[in-house]
C-alpha positions as CSV (number, residue, x, y, z in Angstrom):
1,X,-178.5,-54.9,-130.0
2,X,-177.1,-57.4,-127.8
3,X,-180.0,-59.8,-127.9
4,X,-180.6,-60.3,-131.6
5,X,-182.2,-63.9,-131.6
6,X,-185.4,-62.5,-129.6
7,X,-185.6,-59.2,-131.1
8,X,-189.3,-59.6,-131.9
9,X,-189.6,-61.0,-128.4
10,X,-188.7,-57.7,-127.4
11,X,-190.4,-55.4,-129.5
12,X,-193.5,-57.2,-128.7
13,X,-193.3,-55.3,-125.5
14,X,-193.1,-51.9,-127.1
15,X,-197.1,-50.0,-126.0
16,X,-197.9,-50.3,-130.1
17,X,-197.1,-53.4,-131.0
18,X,-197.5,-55.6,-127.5
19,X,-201.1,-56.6,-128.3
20,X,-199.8,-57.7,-132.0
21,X,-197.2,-59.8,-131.0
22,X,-198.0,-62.1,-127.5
23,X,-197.5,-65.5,-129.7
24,X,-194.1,-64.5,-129.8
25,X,-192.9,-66.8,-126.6
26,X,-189.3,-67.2,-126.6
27,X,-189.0,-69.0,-122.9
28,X,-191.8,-71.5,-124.0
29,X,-190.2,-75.1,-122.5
30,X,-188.7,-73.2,-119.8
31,X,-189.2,-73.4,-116.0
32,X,-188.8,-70.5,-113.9
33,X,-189.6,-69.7,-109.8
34,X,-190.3,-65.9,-108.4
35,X,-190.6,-65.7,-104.9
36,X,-193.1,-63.5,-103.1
37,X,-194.7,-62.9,-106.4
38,X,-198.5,-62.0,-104.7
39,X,-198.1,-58.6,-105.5
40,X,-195.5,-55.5,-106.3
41,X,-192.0,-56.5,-108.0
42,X,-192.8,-60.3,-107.8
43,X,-196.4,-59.8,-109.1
44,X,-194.7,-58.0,-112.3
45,X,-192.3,-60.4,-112.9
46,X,-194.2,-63.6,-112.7
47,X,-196.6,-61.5,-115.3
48,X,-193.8,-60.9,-117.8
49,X,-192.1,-64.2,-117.5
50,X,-195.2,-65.8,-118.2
51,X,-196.0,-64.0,-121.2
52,X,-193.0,-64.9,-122.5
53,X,-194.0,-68.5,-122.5
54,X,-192.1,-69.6,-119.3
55,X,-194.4,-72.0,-117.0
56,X,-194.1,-69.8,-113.5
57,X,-193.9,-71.0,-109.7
58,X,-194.9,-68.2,-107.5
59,X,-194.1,-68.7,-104.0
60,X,-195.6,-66.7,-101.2
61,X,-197.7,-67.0,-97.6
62,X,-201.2,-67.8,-97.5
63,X,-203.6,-65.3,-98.1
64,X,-205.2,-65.5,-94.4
65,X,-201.8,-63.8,-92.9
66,X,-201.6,-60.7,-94.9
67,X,-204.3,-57.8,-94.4
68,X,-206.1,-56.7,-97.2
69,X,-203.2,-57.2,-100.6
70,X,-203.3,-59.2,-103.0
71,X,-202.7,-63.0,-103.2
72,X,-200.5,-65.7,-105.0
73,X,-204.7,-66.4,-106.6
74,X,-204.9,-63.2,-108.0
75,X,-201.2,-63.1,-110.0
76,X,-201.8,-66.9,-110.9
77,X,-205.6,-66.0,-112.4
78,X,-204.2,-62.9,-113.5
79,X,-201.5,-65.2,-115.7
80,X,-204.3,-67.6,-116.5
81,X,-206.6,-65.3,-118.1
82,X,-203.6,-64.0,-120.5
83,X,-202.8,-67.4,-121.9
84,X,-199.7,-68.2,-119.4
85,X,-199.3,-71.5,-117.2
86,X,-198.5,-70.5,-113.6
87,X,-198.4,-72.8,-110.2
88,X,-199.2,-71.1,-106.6
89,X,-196.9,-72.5,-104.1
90,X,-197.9,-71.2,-100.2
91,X,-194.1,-70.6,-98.7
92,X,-192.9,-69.0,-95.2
93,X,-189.8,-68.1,-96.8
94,X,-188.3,-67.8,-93.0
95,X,-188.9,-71.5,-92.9
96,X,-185.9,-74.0,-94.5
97,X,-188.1,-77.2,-94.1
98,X,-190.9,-74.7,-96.3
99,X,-187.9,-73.6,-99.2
100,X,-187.0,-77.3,-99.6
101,X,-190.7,-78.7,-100.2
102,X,-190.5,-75.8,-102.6
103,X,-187.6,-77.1,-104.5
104,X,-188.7,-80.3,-104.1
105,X,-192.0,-80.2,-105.8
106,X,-190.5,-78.1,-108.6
107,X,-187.6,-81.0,-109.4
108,X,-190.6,-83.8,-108.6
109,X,-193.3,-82.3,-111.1
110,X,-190.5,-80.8,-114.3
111,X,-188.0,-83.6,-114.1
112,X,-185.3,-81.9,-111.8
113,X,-185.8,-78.6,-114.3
114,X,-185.1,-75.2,-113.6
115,X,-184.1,-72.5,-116.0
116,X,-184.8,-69.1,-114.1
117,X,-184.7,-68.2,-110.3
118,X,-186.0,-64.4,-109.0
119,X,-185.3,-64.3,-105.3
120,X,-187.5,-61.2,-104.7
121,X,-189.1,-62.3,-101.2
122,X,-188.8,-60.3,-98.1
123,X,-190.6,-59.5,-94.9
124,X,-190.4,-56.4,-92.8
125,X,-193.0,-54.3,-95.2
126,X,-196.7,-55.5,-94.7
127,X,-198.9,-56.2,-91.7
128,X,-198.9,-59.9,-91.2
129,X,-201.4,-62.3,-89.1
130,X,-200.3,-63.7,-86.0
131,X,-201.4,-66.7,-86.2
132,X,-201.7,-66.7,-82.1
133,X,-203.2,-63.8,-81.5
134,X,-205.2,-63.6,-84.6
135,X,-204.5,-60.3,-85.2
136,X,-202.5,-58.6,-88.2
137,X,-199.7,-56.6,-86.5
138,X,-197.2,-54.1,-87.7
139,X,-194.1,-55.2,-89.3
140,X,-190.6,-54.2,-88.6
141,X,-190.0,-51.3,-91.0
142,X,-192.8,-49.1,-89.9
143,X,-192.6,-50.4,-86.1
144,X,-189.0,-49.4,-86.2
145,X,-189.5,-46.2,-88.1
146,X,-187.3,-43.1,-86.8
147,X,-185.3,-45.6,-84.6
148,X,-181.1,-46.0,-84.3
149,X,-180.1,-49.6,-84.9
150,X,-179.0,-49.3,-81.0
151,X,-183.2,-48.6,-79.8
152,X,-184.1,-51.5,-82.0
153,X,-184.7,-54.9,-80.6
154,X,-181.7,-57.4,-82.0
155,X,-184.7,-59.3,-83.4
156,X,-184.9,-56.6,-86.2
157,X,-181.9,-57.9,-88.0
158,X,-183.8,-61.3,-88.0
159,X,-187.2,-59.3,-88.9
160,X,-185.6,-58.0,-92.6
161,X,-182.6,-60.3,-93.3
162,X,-183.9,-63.9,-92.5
163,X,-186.0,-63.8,-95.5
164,X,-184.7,-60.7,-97.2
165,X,-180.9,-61.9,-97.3
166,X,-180.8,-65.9,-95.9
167,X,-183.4,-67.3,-97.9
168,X,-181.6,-65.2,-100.8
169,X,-178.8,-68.1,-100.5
170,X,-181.2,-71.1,-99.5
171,X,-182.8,-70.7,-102.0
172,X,-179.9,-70.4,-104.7
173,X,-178.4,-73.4,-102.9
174,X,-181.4,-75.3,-103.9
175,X,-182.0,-73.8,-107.4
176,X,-178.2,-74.4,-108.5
177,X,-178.3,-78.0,-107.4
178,X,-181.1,-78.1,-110.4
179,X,-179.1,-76.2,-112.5
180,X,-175.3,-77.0,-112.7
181,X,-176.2,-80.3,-114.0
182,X,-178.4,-79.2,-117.1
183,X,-175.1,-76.3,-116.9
184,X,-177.7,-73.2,-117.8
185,X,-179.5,-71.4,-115.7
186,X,-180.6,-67.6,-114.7
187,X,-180.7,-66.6,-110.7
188,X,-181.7,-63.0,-110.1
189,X,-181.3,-61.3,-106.8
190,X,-183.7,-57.9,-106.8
191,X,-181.2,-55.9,-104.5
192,X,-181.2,-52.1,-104.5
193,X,-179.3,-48.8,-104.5
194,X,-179.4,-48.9,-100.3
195,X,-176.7,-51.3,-101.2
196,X,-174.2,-48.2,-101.3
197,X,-175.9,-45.5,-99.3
198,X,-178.0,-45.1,-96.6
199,X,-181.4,-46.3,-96.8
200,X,-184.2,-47.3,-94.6
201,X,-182.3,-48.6,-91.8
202,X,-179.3,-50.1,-90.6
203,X,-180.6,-53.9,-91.2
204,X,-182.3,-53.1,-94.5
205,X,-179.1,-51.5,-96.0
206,X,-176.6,-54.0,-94.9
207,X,-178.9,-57.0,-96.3
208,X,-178.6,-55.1,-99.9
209,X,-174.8,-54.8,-99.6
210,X,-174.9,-58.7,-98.4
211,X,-176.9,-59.6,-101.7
212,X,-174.7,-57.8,-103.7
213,X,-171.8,-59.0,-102.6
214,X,-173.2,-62.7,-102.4
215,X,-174.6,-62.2,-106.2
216,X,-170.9,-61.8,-107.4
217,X,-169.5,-64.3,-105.4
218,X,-171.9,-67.0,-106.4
219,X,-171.3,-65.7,-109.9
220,X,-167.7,-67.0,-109.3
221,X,-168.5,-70.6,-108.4
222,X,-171.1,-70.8,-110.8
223,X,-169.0,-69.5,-113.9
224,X,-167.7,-73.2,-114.6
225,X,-171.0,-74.4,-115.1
226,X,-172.4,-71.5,-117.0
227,X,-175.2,-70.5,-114.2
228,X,-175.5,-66.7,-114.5
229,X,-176.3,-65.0,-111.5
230,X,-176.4,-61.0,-111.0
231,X,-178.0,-58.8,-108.7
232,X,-181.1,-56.1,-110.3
233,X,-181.5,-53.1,-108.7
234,X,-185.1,-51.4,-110.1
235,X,-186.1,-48.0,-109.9
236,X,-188.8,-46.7,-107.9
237,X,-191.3,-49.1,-108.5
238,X,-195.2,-48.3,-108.1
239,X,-196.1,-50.8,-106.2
240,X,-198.9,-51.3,-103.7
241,X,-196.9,-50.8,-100.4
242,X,-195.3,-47.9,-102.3
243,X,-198.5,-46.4,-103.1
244,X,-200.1,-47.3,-99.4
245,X,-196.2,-45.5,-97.5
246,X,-196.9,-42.5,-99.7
247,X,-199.9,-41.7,-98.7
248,X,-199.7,-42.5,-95.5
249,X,-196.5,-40.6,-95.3
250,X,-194.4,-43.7,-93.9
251,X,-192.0,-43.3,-97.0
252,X,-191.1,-39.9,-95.9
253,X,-190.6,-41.1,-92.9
254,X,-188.9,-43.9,-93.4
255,X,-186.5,-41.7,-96.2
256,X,-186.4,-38.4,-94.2
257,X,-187.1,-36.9,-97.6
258,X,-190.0,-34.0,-98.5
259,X,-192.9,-35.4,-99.3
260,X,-192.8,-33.1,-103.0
261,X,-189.8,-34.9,-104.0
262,X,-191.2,-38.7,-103.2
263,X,-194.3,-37.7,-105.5
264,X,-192.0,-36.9,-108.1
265,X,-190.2,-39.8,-108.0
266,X,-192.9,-42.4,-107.7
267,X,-194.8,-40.0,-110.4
268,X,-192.0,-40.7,-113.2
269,X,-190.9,-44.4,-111.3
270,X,-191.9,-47.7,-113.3
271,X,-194.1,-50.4,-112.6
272,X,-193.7,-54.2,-111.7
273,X,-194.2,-55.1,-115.1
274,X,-191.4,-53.1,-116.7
275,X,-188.5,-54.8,-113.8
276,X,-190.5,-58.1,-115.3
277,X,-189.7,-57.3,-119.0
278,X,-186.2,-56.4,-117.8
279,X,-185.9,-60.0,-116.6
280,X,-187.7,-61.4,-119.6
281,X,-185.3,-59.9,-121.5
282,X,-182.3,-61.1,-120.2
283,X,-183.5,-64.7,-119.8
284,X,-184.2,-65.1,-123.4
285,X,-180.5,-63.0,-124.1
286,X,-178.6,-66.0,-125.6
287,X,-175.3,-64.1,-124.2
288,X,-176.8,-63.2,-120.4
289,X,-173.3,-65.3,-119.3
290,X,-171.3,-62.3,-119.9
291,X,-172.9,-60.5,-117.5
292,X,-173.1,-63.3,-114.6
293,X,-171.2,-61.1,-111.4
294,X,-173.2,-58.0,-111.9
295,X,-174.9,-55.4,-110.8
296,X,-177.6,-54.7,-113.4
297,X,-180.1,-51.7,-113.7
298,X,-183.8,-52.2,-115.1
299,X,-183.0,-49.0,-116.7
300,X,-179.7,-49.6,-118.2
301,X,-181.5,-53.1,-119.3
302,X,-184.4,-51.4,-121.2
303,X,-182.4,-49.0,-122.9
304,X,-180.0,-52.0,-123.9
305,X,-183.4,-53.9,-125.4
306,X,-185.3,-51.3,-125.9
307,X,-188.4,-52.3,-124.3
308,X,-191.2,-49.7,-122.7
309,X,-193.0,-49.4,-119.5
310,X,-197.0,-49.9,-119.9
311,X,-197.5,-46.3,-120.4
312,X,-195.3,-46.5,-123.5
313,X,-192.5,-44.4,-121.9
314,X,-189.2,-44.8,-120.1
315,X,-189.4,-44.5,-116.2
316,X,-186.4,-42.6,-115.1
317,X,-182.9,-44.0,-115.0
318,X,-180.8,-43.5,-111.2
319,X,-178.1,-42.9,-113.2
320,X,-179.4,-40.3,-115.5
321,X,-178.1,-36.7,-115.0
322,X,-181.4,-35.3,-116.5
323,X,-183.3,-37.2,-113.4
324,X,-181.1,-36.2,-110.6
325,X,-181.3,-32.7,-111.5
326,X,-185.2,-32.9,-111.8
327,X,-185.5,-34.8,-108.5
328,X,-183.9,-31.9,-106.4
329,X,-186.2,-29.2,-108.2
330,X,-184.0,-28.2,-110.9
331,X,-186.4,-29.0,-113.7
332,X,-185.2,-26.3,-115.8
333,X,-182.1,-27.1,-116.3
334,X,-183.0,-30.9,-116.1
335,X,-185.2,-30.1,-119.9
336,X,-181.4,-28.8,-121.2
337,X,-179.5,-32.0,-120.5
338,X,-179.2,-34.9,-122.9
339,X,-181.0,-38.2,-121.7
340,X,-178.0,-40.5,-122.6
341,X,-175.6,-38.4,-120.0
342,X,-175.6,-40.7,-117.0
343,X,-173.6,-41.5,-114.4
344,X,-170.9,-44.5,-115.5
345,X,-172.3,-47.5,-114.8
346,X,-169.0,-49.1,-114.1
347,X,-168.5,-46.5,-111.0
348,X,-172.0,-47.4,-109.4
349,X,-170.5,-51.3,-109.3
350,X,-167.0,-49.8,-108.2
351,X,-168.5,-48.4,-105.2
352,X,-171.0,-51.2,-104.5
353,X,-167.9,-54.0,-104.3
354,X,-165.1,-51.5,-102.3
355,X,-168.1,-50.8,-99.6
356,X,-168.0,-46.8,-100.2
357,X,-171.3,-45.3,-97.9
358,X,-171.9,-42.7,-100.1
359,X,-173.8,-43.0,-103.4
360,X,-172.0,-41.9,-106.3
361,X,-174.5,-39.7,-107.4
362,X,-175.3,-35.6,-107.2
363,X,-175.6,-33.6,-103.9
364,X,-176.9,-30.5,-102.9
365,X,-174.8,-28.0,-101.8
366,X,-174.8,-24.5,-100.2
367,X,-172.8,-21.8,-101.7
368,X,-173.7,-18.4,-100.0
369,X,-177.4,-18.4,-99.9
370,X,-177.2,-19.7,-103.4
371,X,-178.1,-23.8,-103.9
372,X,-175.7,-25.9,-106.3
373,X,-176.4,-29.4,-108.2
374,X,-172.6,-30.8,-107.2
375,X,-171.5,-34.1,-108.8
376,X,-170.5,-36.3,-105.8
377,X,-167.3,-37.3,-107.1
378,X,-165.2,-37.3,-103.0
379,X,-167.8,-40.7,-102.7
380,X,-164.9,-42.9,-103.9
């Protein structure tokens, strides 16, 4: 195992020994900063970086301009209540003068310390107050759902990326000023697969790329002062907006996928908390440098550490051969392949970085009136 210093660390996050084992706090000392952590990915994160004994900022709006989620209050009492030491900081993320109070209070109140940056915020998903009209309007993912880029208003680029991909590099510009002095330092990007495929929407997909590409190429500049910076691309994460487009069926919508498969893969997805203990993980990996450039999996990452989800199982992995074949309905045949056969992970970063649109995954293909599980292999 690759992370042999905080071995306990981590098998204090397997389901039968996690109660056993929560004095074990191997980023105790250490500052760290997840933006938009009110709820979903952020919420998880800030959870399992505070339990590992890292004192967490958790930047997000004010509670009186999002409709009925939870708040930066409820993950910092949630934190609170389990032992860990967490500081609400109210943040339009779309706002530069906003990110640089941010920074500003964190280097004012730890002595110019940062250890761990998780740029995870992004707008686009949730109703939102307005604080003119008073009234909490749709946001640009389900106001624009069904649309071409080209019946869009231009303002929809603005809607997903200014936050979603621009404060992505503000707020690294601030973080590594705090960093490259003390030369150490973790900045993750939480990206996804739309990165290299189709996914949502024009804006949304092209913002993934962007993040992808900028992760690496921060990576570069940073290497010299040993800052590691990769981009984390999660599963399906059961989250509330995930939950709340599911039902509503917005995710099919937004997907133009059948609603059987979606409840499949939310069913065997993984929650906030296991993309936080993938994080964990890697900040308390005395060796994360060598992967600074990268694209990184939460799967890949838990079976490298060999941590569980809070159910005490693995969610699936994207790259797993068993998964694909189970998402499009050939269970079956999914029971009679190995769960270590997956898809290399060395072609998923290929395609990310040479800007291939198709994902290098499986496809479904028509042969006669027969259907065939075909390994997408023309992608790149």
């Amino acid at each position: 195992m690759d992370c042999l210093f905080c071995e306990d660390y981590i098998k204090s996050t397997e389901l039968a020994s996690h109660k056993a084992s929560k004095e074990i706090k191997p980023l105790k000392g250490q500052i760290a900063l997840v933006t938009g952590g009110a709820r979903g990915v952020g919420r998880g994160i800030a959870l399992q970086l505070a339990e590992a004994g890292a004192t967490i900022y958790v930047s997000g709006r004010k509670p009186n301009l999002s409709s009925g989620v939870p708040t930066l209050s409820d993950t910092i009492n949630e934190i609170s209540s389990k032992g860990g030491k967490a500081i609400a900081v109210y943040c339009d993320h779309s706002k530069d003068d906003e990110v640089k109070e941010l920074f500003e209070r964190i280097a004012k109140d730890e002595n110019n310390r940062l250890d761990v940056l998780v740029n995870n915020a992004f707008s686009g998903g949730e109703k939102i107050k307005n604080e003119l009209t008073g009234c909490h309007e749709v946001q640009a993912m389900e106001k624009n759902v069904g649309k071409k880029f080209f019946e869009c208003q231009p303002s929809f680029w603005d809607e997903i990326n200014l936050v979603g991909l621009r404060n992505v590099y503000v707020c690294s510009v601030f973080a590594s000023r705090m960093m490259v002095p003390r030369q150490k330092g973790l900045i993750v990007n939480i990206s996804s697969p739309a990165g290299i495929r189709y996914f949502f929407n024009v804006p949304y997909g092209v913002g993934k790329t962007a993040v992808d590409r900028m992760s690496a190429d921060m990576a570069e500049e940073l290497k010299d002062y040993k800052v590691t910076v990769i981009s984390l691309w999660p599963g399906t994460v059961k989250t509330e907006l995930t939950y709340n487009w599911l039902q509503s069926g917005m995710l099919s919508k937004l997907t133009k996928m059948p609603q059987t498969q979606l409840e499949r893969m939310v069913e065997k997805g993984e929650t906030p908390e296991f993309v936080g203990r993938s994080i964990a993980c890697l900040a308390c990996d005395s060796r994360m440098f060598k992967k600074t450039g990268s694209i990184l999996l939460t799967g890949d990452l838990c079976n490298e550490y060999m941590f569980l989800d809070n159910d005490g199982r693995i969610p699936s992995n994207m790259r797993s051969v068993s998964a694909a074949l189970d998402f499009f309905g050939f269970t079956a045949a999914s029971k009679l392949i190995p769960s270590f056969l997956k898809v290399p992970a060395t072609i998923i970063k290929q395609t990310a970085f040479q800007g291939e649109l198709n994902f290098p995954y499986f496809r479904i293909t028509d042969i006669g009136h027969q259907k065939y599980l075909k390994y997408a292999s023309d992608s790149f």
